[in-house]
N, C-alpha and C positions, 0 to 999 in steps of 0.2 A: 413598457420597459422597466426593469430592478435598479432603477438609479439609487444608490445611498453614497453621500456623499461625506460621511463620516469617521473617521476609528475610534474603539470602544479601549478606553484606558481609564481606569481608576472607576471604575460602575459605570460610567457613562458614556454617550455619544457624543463624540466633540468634533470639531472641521478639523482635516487635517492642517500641517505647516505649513503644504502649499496648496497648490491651484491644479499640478497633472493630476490624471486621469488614466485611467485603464479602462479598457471596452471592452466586454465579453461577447462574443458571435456564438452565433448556434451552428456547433457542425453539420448542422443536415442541411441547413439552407442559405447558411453566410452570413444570417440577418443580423443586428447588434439586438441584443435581449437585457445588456444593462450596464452599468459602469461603477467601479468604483475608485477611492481615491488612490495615486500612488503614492504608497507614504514615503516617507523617505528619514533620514538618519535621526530628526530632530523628532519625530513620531516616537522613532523607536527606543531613545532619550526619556521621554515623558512615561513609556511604557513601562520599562525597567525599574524608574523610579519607583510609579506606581505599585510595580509588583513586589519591589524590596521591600517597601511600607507596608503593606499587607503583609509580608511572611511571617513575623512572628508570630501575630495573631492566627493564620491560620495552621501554621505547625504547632501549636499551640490547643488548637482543638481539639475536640477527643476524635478519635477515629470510629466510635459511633456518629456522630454528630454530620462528618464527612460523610462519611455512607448515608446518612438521611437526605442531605443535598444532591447526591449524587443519585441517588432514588429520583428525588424530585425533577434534577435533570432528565433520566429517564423518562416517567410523564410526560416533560413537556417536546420531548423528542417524537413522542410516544404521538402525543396530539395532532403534530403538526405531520405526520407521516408521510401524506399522501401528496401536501405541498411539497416537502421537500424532493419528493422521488421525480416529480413531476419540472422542478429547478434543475437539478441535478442530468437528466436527459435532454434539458435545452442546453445547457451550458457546457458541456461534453459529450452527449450523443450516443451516451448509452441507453440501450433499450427500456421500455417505459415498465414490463415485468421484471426485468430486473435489477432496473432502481427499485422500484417496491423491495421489492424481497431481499434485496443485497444491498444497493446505495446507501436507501433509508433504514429498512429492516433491521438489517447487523449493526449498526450503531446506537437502535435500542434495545438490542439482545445484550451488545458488549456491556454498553454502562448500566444494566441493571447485574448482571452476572460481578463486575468488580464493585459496587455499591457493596454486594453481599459477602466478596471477598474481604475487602478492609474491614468490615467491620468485626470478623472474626479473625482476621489477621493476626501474629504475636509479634508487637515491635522491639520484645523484649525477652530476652532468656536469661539463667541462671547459668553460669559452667563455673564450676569448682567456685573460687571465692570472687569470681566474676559477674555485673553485671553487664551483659551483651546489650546495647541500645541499638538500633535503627533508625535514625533520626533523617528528614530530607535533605536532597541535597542543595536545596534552595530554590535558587529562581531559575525556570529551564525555558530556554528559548526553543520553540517549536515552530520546524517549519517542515511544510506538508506537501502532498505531490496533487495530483492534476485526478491521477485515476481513480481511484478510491477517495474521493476531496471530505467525505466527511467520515469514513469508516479510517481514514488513516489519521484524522484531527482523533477521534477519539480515543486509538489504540495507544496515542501522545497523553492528552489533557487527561485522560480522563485517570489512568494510572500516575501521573503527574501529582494531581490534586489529591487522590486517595492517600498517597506518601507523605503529602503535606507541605507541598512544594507550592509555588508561585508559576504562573504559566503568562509566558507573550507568546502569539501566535500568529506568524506569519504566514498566508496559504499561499498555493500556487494561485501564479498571475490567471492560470486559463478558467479557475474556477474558484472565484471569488466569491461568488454569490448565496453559493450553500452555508459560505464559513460566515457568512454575517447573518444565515439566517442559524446557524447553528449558537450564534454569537444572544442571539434574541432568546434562544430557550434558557442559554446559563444567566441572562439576568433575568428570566422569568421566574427561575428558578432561586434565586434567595442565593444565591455566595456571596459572599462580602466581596466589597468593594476593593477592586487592586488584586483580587486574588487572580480573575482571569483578564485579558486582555489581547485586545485583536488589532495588528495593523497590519492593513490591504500593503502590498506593493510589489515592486520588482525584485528578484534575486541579488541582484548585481548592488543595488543599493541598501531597499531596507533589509533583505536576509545577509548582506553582507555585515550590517552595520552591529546586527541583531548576535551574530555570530561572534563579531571584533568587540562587544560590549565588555568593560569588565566586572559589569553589575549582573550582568549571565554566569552561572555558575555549571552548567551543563546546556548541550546543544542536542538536539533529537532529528534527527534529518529523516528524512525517506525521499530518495530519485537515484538518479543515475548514478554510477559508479564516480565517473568525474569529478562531477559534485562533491561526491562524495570527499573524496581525496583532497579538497580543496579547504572545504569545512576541516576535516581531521587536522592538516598543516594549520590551521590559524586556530583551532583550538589548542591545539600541539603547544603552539608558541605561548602560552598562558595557564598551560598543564592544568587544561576546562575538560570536562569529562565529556564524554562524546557517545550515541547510539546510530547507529547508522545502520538503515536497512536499504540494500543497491540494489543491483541489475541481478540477472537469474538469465542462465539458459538451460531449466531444469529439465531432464530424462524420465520417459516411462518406458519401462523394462518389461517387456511380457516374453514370460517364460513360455518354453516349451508345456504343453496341458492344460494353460490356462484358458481361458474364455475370451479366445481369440476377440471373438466379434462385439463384447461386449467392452471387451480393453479399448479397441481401436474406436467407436464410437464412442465415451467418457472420452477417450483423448483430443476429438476431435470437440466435442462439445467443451472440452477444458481451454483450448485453444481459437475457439472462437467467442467466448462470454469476454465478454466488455470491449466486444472488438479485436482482442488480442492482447490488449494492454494491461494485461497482468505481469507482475514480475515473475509470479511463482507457476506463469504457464508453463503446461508441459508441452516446449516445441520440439522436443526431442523423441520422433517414440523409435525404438531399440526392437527390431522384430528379430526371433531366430528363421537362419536362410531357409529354413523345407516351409515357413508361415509367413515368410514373405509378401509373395506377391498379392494371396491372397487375401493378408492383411491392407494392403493397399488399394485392392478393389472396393473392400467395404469401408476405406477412407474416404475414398471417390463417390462411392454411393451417397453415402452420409452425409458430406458436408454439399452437396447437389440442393438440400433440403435449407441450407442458409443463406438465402434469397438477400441481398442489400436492400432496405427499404426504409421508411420514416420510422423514428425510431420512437414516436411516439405512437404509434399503432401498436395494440394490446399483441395485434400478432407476428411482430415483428421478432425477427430471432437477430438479427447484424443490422447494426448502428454503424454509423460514421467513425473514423478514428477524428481523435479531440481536433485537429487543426491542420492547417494546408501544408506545413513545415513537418508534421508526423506523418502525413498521409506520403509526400515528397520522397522522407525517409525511409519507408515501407515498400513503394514500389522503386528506388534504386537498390534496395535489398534484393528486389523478388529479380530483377534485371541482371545482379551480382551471381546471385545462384545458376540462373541459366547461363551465364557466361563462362562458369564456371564447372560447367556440365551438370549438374542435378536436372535429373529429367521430368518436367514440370507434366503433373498428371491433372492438374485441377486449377482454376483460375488466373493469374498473370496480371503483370502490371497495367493492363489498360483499366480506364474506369470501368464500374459495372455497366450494362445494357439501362438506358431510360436512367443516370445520375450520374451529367455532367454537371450537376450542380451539389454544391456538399461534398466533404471530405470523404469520398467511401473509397472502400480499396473490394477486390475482388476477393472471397475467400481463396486460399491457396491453397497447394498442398504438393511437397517436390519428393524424387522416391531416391533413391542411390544415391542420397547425400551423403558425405565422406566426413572425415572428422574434420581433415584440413583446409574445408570450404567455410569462407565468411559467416555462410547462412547458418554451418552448425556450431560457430562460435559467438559470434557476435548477439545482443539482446534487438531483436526486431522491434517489438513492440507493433505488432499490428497482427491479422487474422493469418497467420504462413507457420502450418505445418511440415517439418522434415520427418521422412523416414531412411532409419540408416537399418543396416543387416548387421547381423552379428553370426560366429560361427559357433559357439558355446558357452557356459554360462563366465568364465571367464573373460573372453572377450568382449562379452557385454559390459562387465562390468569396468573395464578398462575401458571401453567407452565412453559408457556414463561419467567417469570420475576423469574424462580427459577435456578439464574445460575450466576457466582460470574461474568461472563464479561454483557456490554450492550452496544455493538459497532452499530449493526444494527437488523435490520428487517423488517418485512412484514405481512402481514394482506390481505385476500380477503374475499368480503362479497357483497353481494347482491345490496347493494344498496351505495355507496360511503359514505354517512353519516352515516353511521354504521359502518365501514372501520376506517373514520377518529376517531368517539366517542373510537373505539379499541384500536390505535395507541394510543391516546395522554398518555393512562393509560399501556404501554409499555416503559419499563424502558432501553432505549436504545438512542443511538444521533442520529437514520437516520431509519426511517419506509419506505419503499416502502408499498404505498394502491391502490391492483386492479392493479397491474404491471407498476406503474407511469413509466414515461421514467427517466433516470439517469441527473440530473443535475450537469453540471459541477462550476456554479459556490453557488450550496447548502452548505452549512460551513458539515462536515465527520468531526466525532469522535467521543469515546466514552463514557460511564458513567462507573460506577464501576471498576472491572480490566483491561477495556479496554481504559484506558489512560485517560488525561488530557488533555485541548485544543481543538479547533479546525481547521482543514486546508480546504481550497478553499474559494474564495470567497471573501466579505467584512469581516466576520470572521475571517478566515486565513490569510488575510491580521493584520488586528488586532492582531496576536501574536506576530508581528516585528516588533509592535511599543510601546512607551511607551508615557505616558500623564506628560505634565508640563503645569501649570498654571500660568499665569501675571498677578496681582490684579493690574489695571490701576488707577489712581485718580476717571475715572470716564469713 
């Protein structure tokens, strides 16, 4: 079992203020696989502190300097790989190819790609008899989600530190364990001391406490919409800067000419990697009515081939969703839809065949869903694909854009500049057109209820800095 019974504030390991505890279970079998502390408000007190003492020195660095730590970061992300991919699908129950590839992988693709960004970054321009500075915006309290536990710590800290900001880090309770092994690479890695800083705990407490700080100068959230709203009000009240990336119930639009069978399969593989629990899935796919049905058969066919099983087996394609409270949620969704008429063509809320033990849900997939059905509104989070029908490319697109979030989406069409003319008139922060490949350094996030800001990139870099101006003589 990963017992560490510690938070890392000021370079070091210390016992926390108190005595609770948080257990981590493994969705595939229930088991407890480790525990760490709950911190609580007087944690995240010591943290701050911490981190305020370190800022000037490290805003104060050259931003070469940063980019060689953040290299060295890289490395040690780099080393410990195969451990962490391997933590990361016990403690949330994603499949074990891809934690590799995604879990562990993209977190050392991201921080060597912004290492190489800051260091040729301009924090400084000239306009007319101005100097423009870009200076951090201090110390940013960073709290993290559950599904992505170290790919979303990173898209935070690691643009945080490039700016030259100070970082406390609070992860998700359900998966604690990757961020204290994530926590062991940046001291492995040489940053000074107080620049990063990690406390385990509960929302309700230490992310509250972390948020209500007024030694926090900005707040960086990623989960639920809710949350969301609740963090923005108590930053609100302290006029603290805020990035917020929520909920997504993102649209794939396939046109008329396009690659029927190739759209509805990526869609269906989009919507069932990590279980479903991506924000930016696309559980919307938008067929025109003459490609309908047929688009629906090869939905059926395809996800047939996503077996629920250990999601530590190399051939496992569907993991567990994270815990007994999302699994819960996911099939009174799937019970919603069919109550609501969507004509259920593919799996359903019973558990899978041979796993009544573990969190799993059946792959789903419902066909004549409507706009004003729960399931095509609401953020599932679990394996449940809808197909709705459109009559022309207008009505698709009022589709698409008829939905209070606008985190991401997708479009295929015949010829790419038909693709793109679709996209631009979709009300969202990140289109994939014709299955582009995933950019890691494209600025993610979204319009409407899906947050403020955005992260990766030159972009995301930009949320950790703030602008001052020197009106020179001349």
């Amino acid at each position: 079992m990963n017992a560490h019974d510690e938070v890392f504030i000021g370079g070091h390991w210390r016992p926390a203020a108190g005595t609770d505890v948080i257990e981590v279970f493994n969705p595939a079998d229930e088991r407890v696989v480790g525990a760490v502390p709950a911190g609580s408000a007087a944690d995240v007190d010591a943290a701050v502190d911490a981190a305020r003492a370190a800022l000037p020195g490290w805003a104060a660095t050259t931003p070469a300097r940063r980019a060689e730590l953040l290299a060295a970061l890289a490395d040690e992300l780099a080393a410990c790989q195969e451990q962490m991919a391997s933590l990361i699908t016990a403690e949330m129950g994603t499949t074990i190819g891809f934690s590799r590839r995604v879990q562990a992988g993209l977190p050392v693709t991201m921080t060597r790609r912004h290492a190489e960004l800051v260091a040729d970054f301009a924090f400084e321009e000239r306009v007319g008899n101005s100097l423009v500075l870009l200076e951090p915006v201090g110390v940013v309290g960073a709290i993290t989600p559950w599904n992505y536990p170290v790919h979303q710590i990173v898209c935070k800290v690691v643009p945080a530190l490039a700016a030259g900001c100070t970082v406390v880090l609070k992860p998700a309770e359900l998966t604690p364990l990757s961020a204290q092994m994530f926590t062991e690479c940046v001291a492995a890695a040489g940053l000074p001391r107080g620049v990063f800083n990690l406390v385990t705990g509960r929302g309700e407490e230490a992310g509250e406490a972390l948020v209500r700080h007024p030694g926090v100068d900005m707040v960086s959230f990623t989960g639920s919409t809710s949350v969301g709203r609740r963090i923005g009000s108590l930053a609100g009240a302290e006029v603290k800067r805020v990035a917020l990336e929520l909920g997504g119930k993102s649209a794939s639009v396939i046109l008329p000419g396009a690659d029927l069978a190739q759209a509805v399969r990526v869609n269906v593989a989009d919507v069932m990697r990590n279980a479903g629990q991506s924000c930016n899935a696309l559980t919307r796919t938008l067929v025109h009515a003459d490609d309908y049905e047929e688009a629906v058969r090869i939905a059926v066919e395809e996800v047939a081939s996503y077996v629920p099983g250990d999601p530590a087996d190399p051939d496992c394609r569907l993991g567990p969703v994270v815990s007994s409270a999302q699994r819960e949620k996911v099939r009174d969704c799937i019970r919603r839809g069919m109550a609501e008429g969507a004509r259920l063509v593919a799996g359903g809320p019973e558990a899978p065949e041979g796993r009544d033990k573990g969190h799993y849900i059946r792959p789903t997939v419902f066909a004549d869903v409507t706009a004003e059905m729960s399931i095509a509104r609401e953020e599932i989070f679990g394996p449940v694909l809808s197909f709705m029908r459109y009559e022309d490319e207008g009505d698709a697109l009022r589709i698409a854009n008829d939905s209070d979030y606008g985190l991401a989406g997708a479009v295929w069409a015949a010829e790419e500049g038909q693709a793109i003319a679709f996209a631009r008139s979709m009300e969202c922060g990140q289109v994939t057109v014709n299955g582009g490949a995933y950019n890691p350094l494209a600025p993610f996030g979204g319009h409407k209820q899906s947050g403020v800001g955005r992260e990766l990139g030159k972009h995301g870099l930009m949320e950790f800095l703030q602008t001052k101006s020197l009106q020179l003589c001349q």
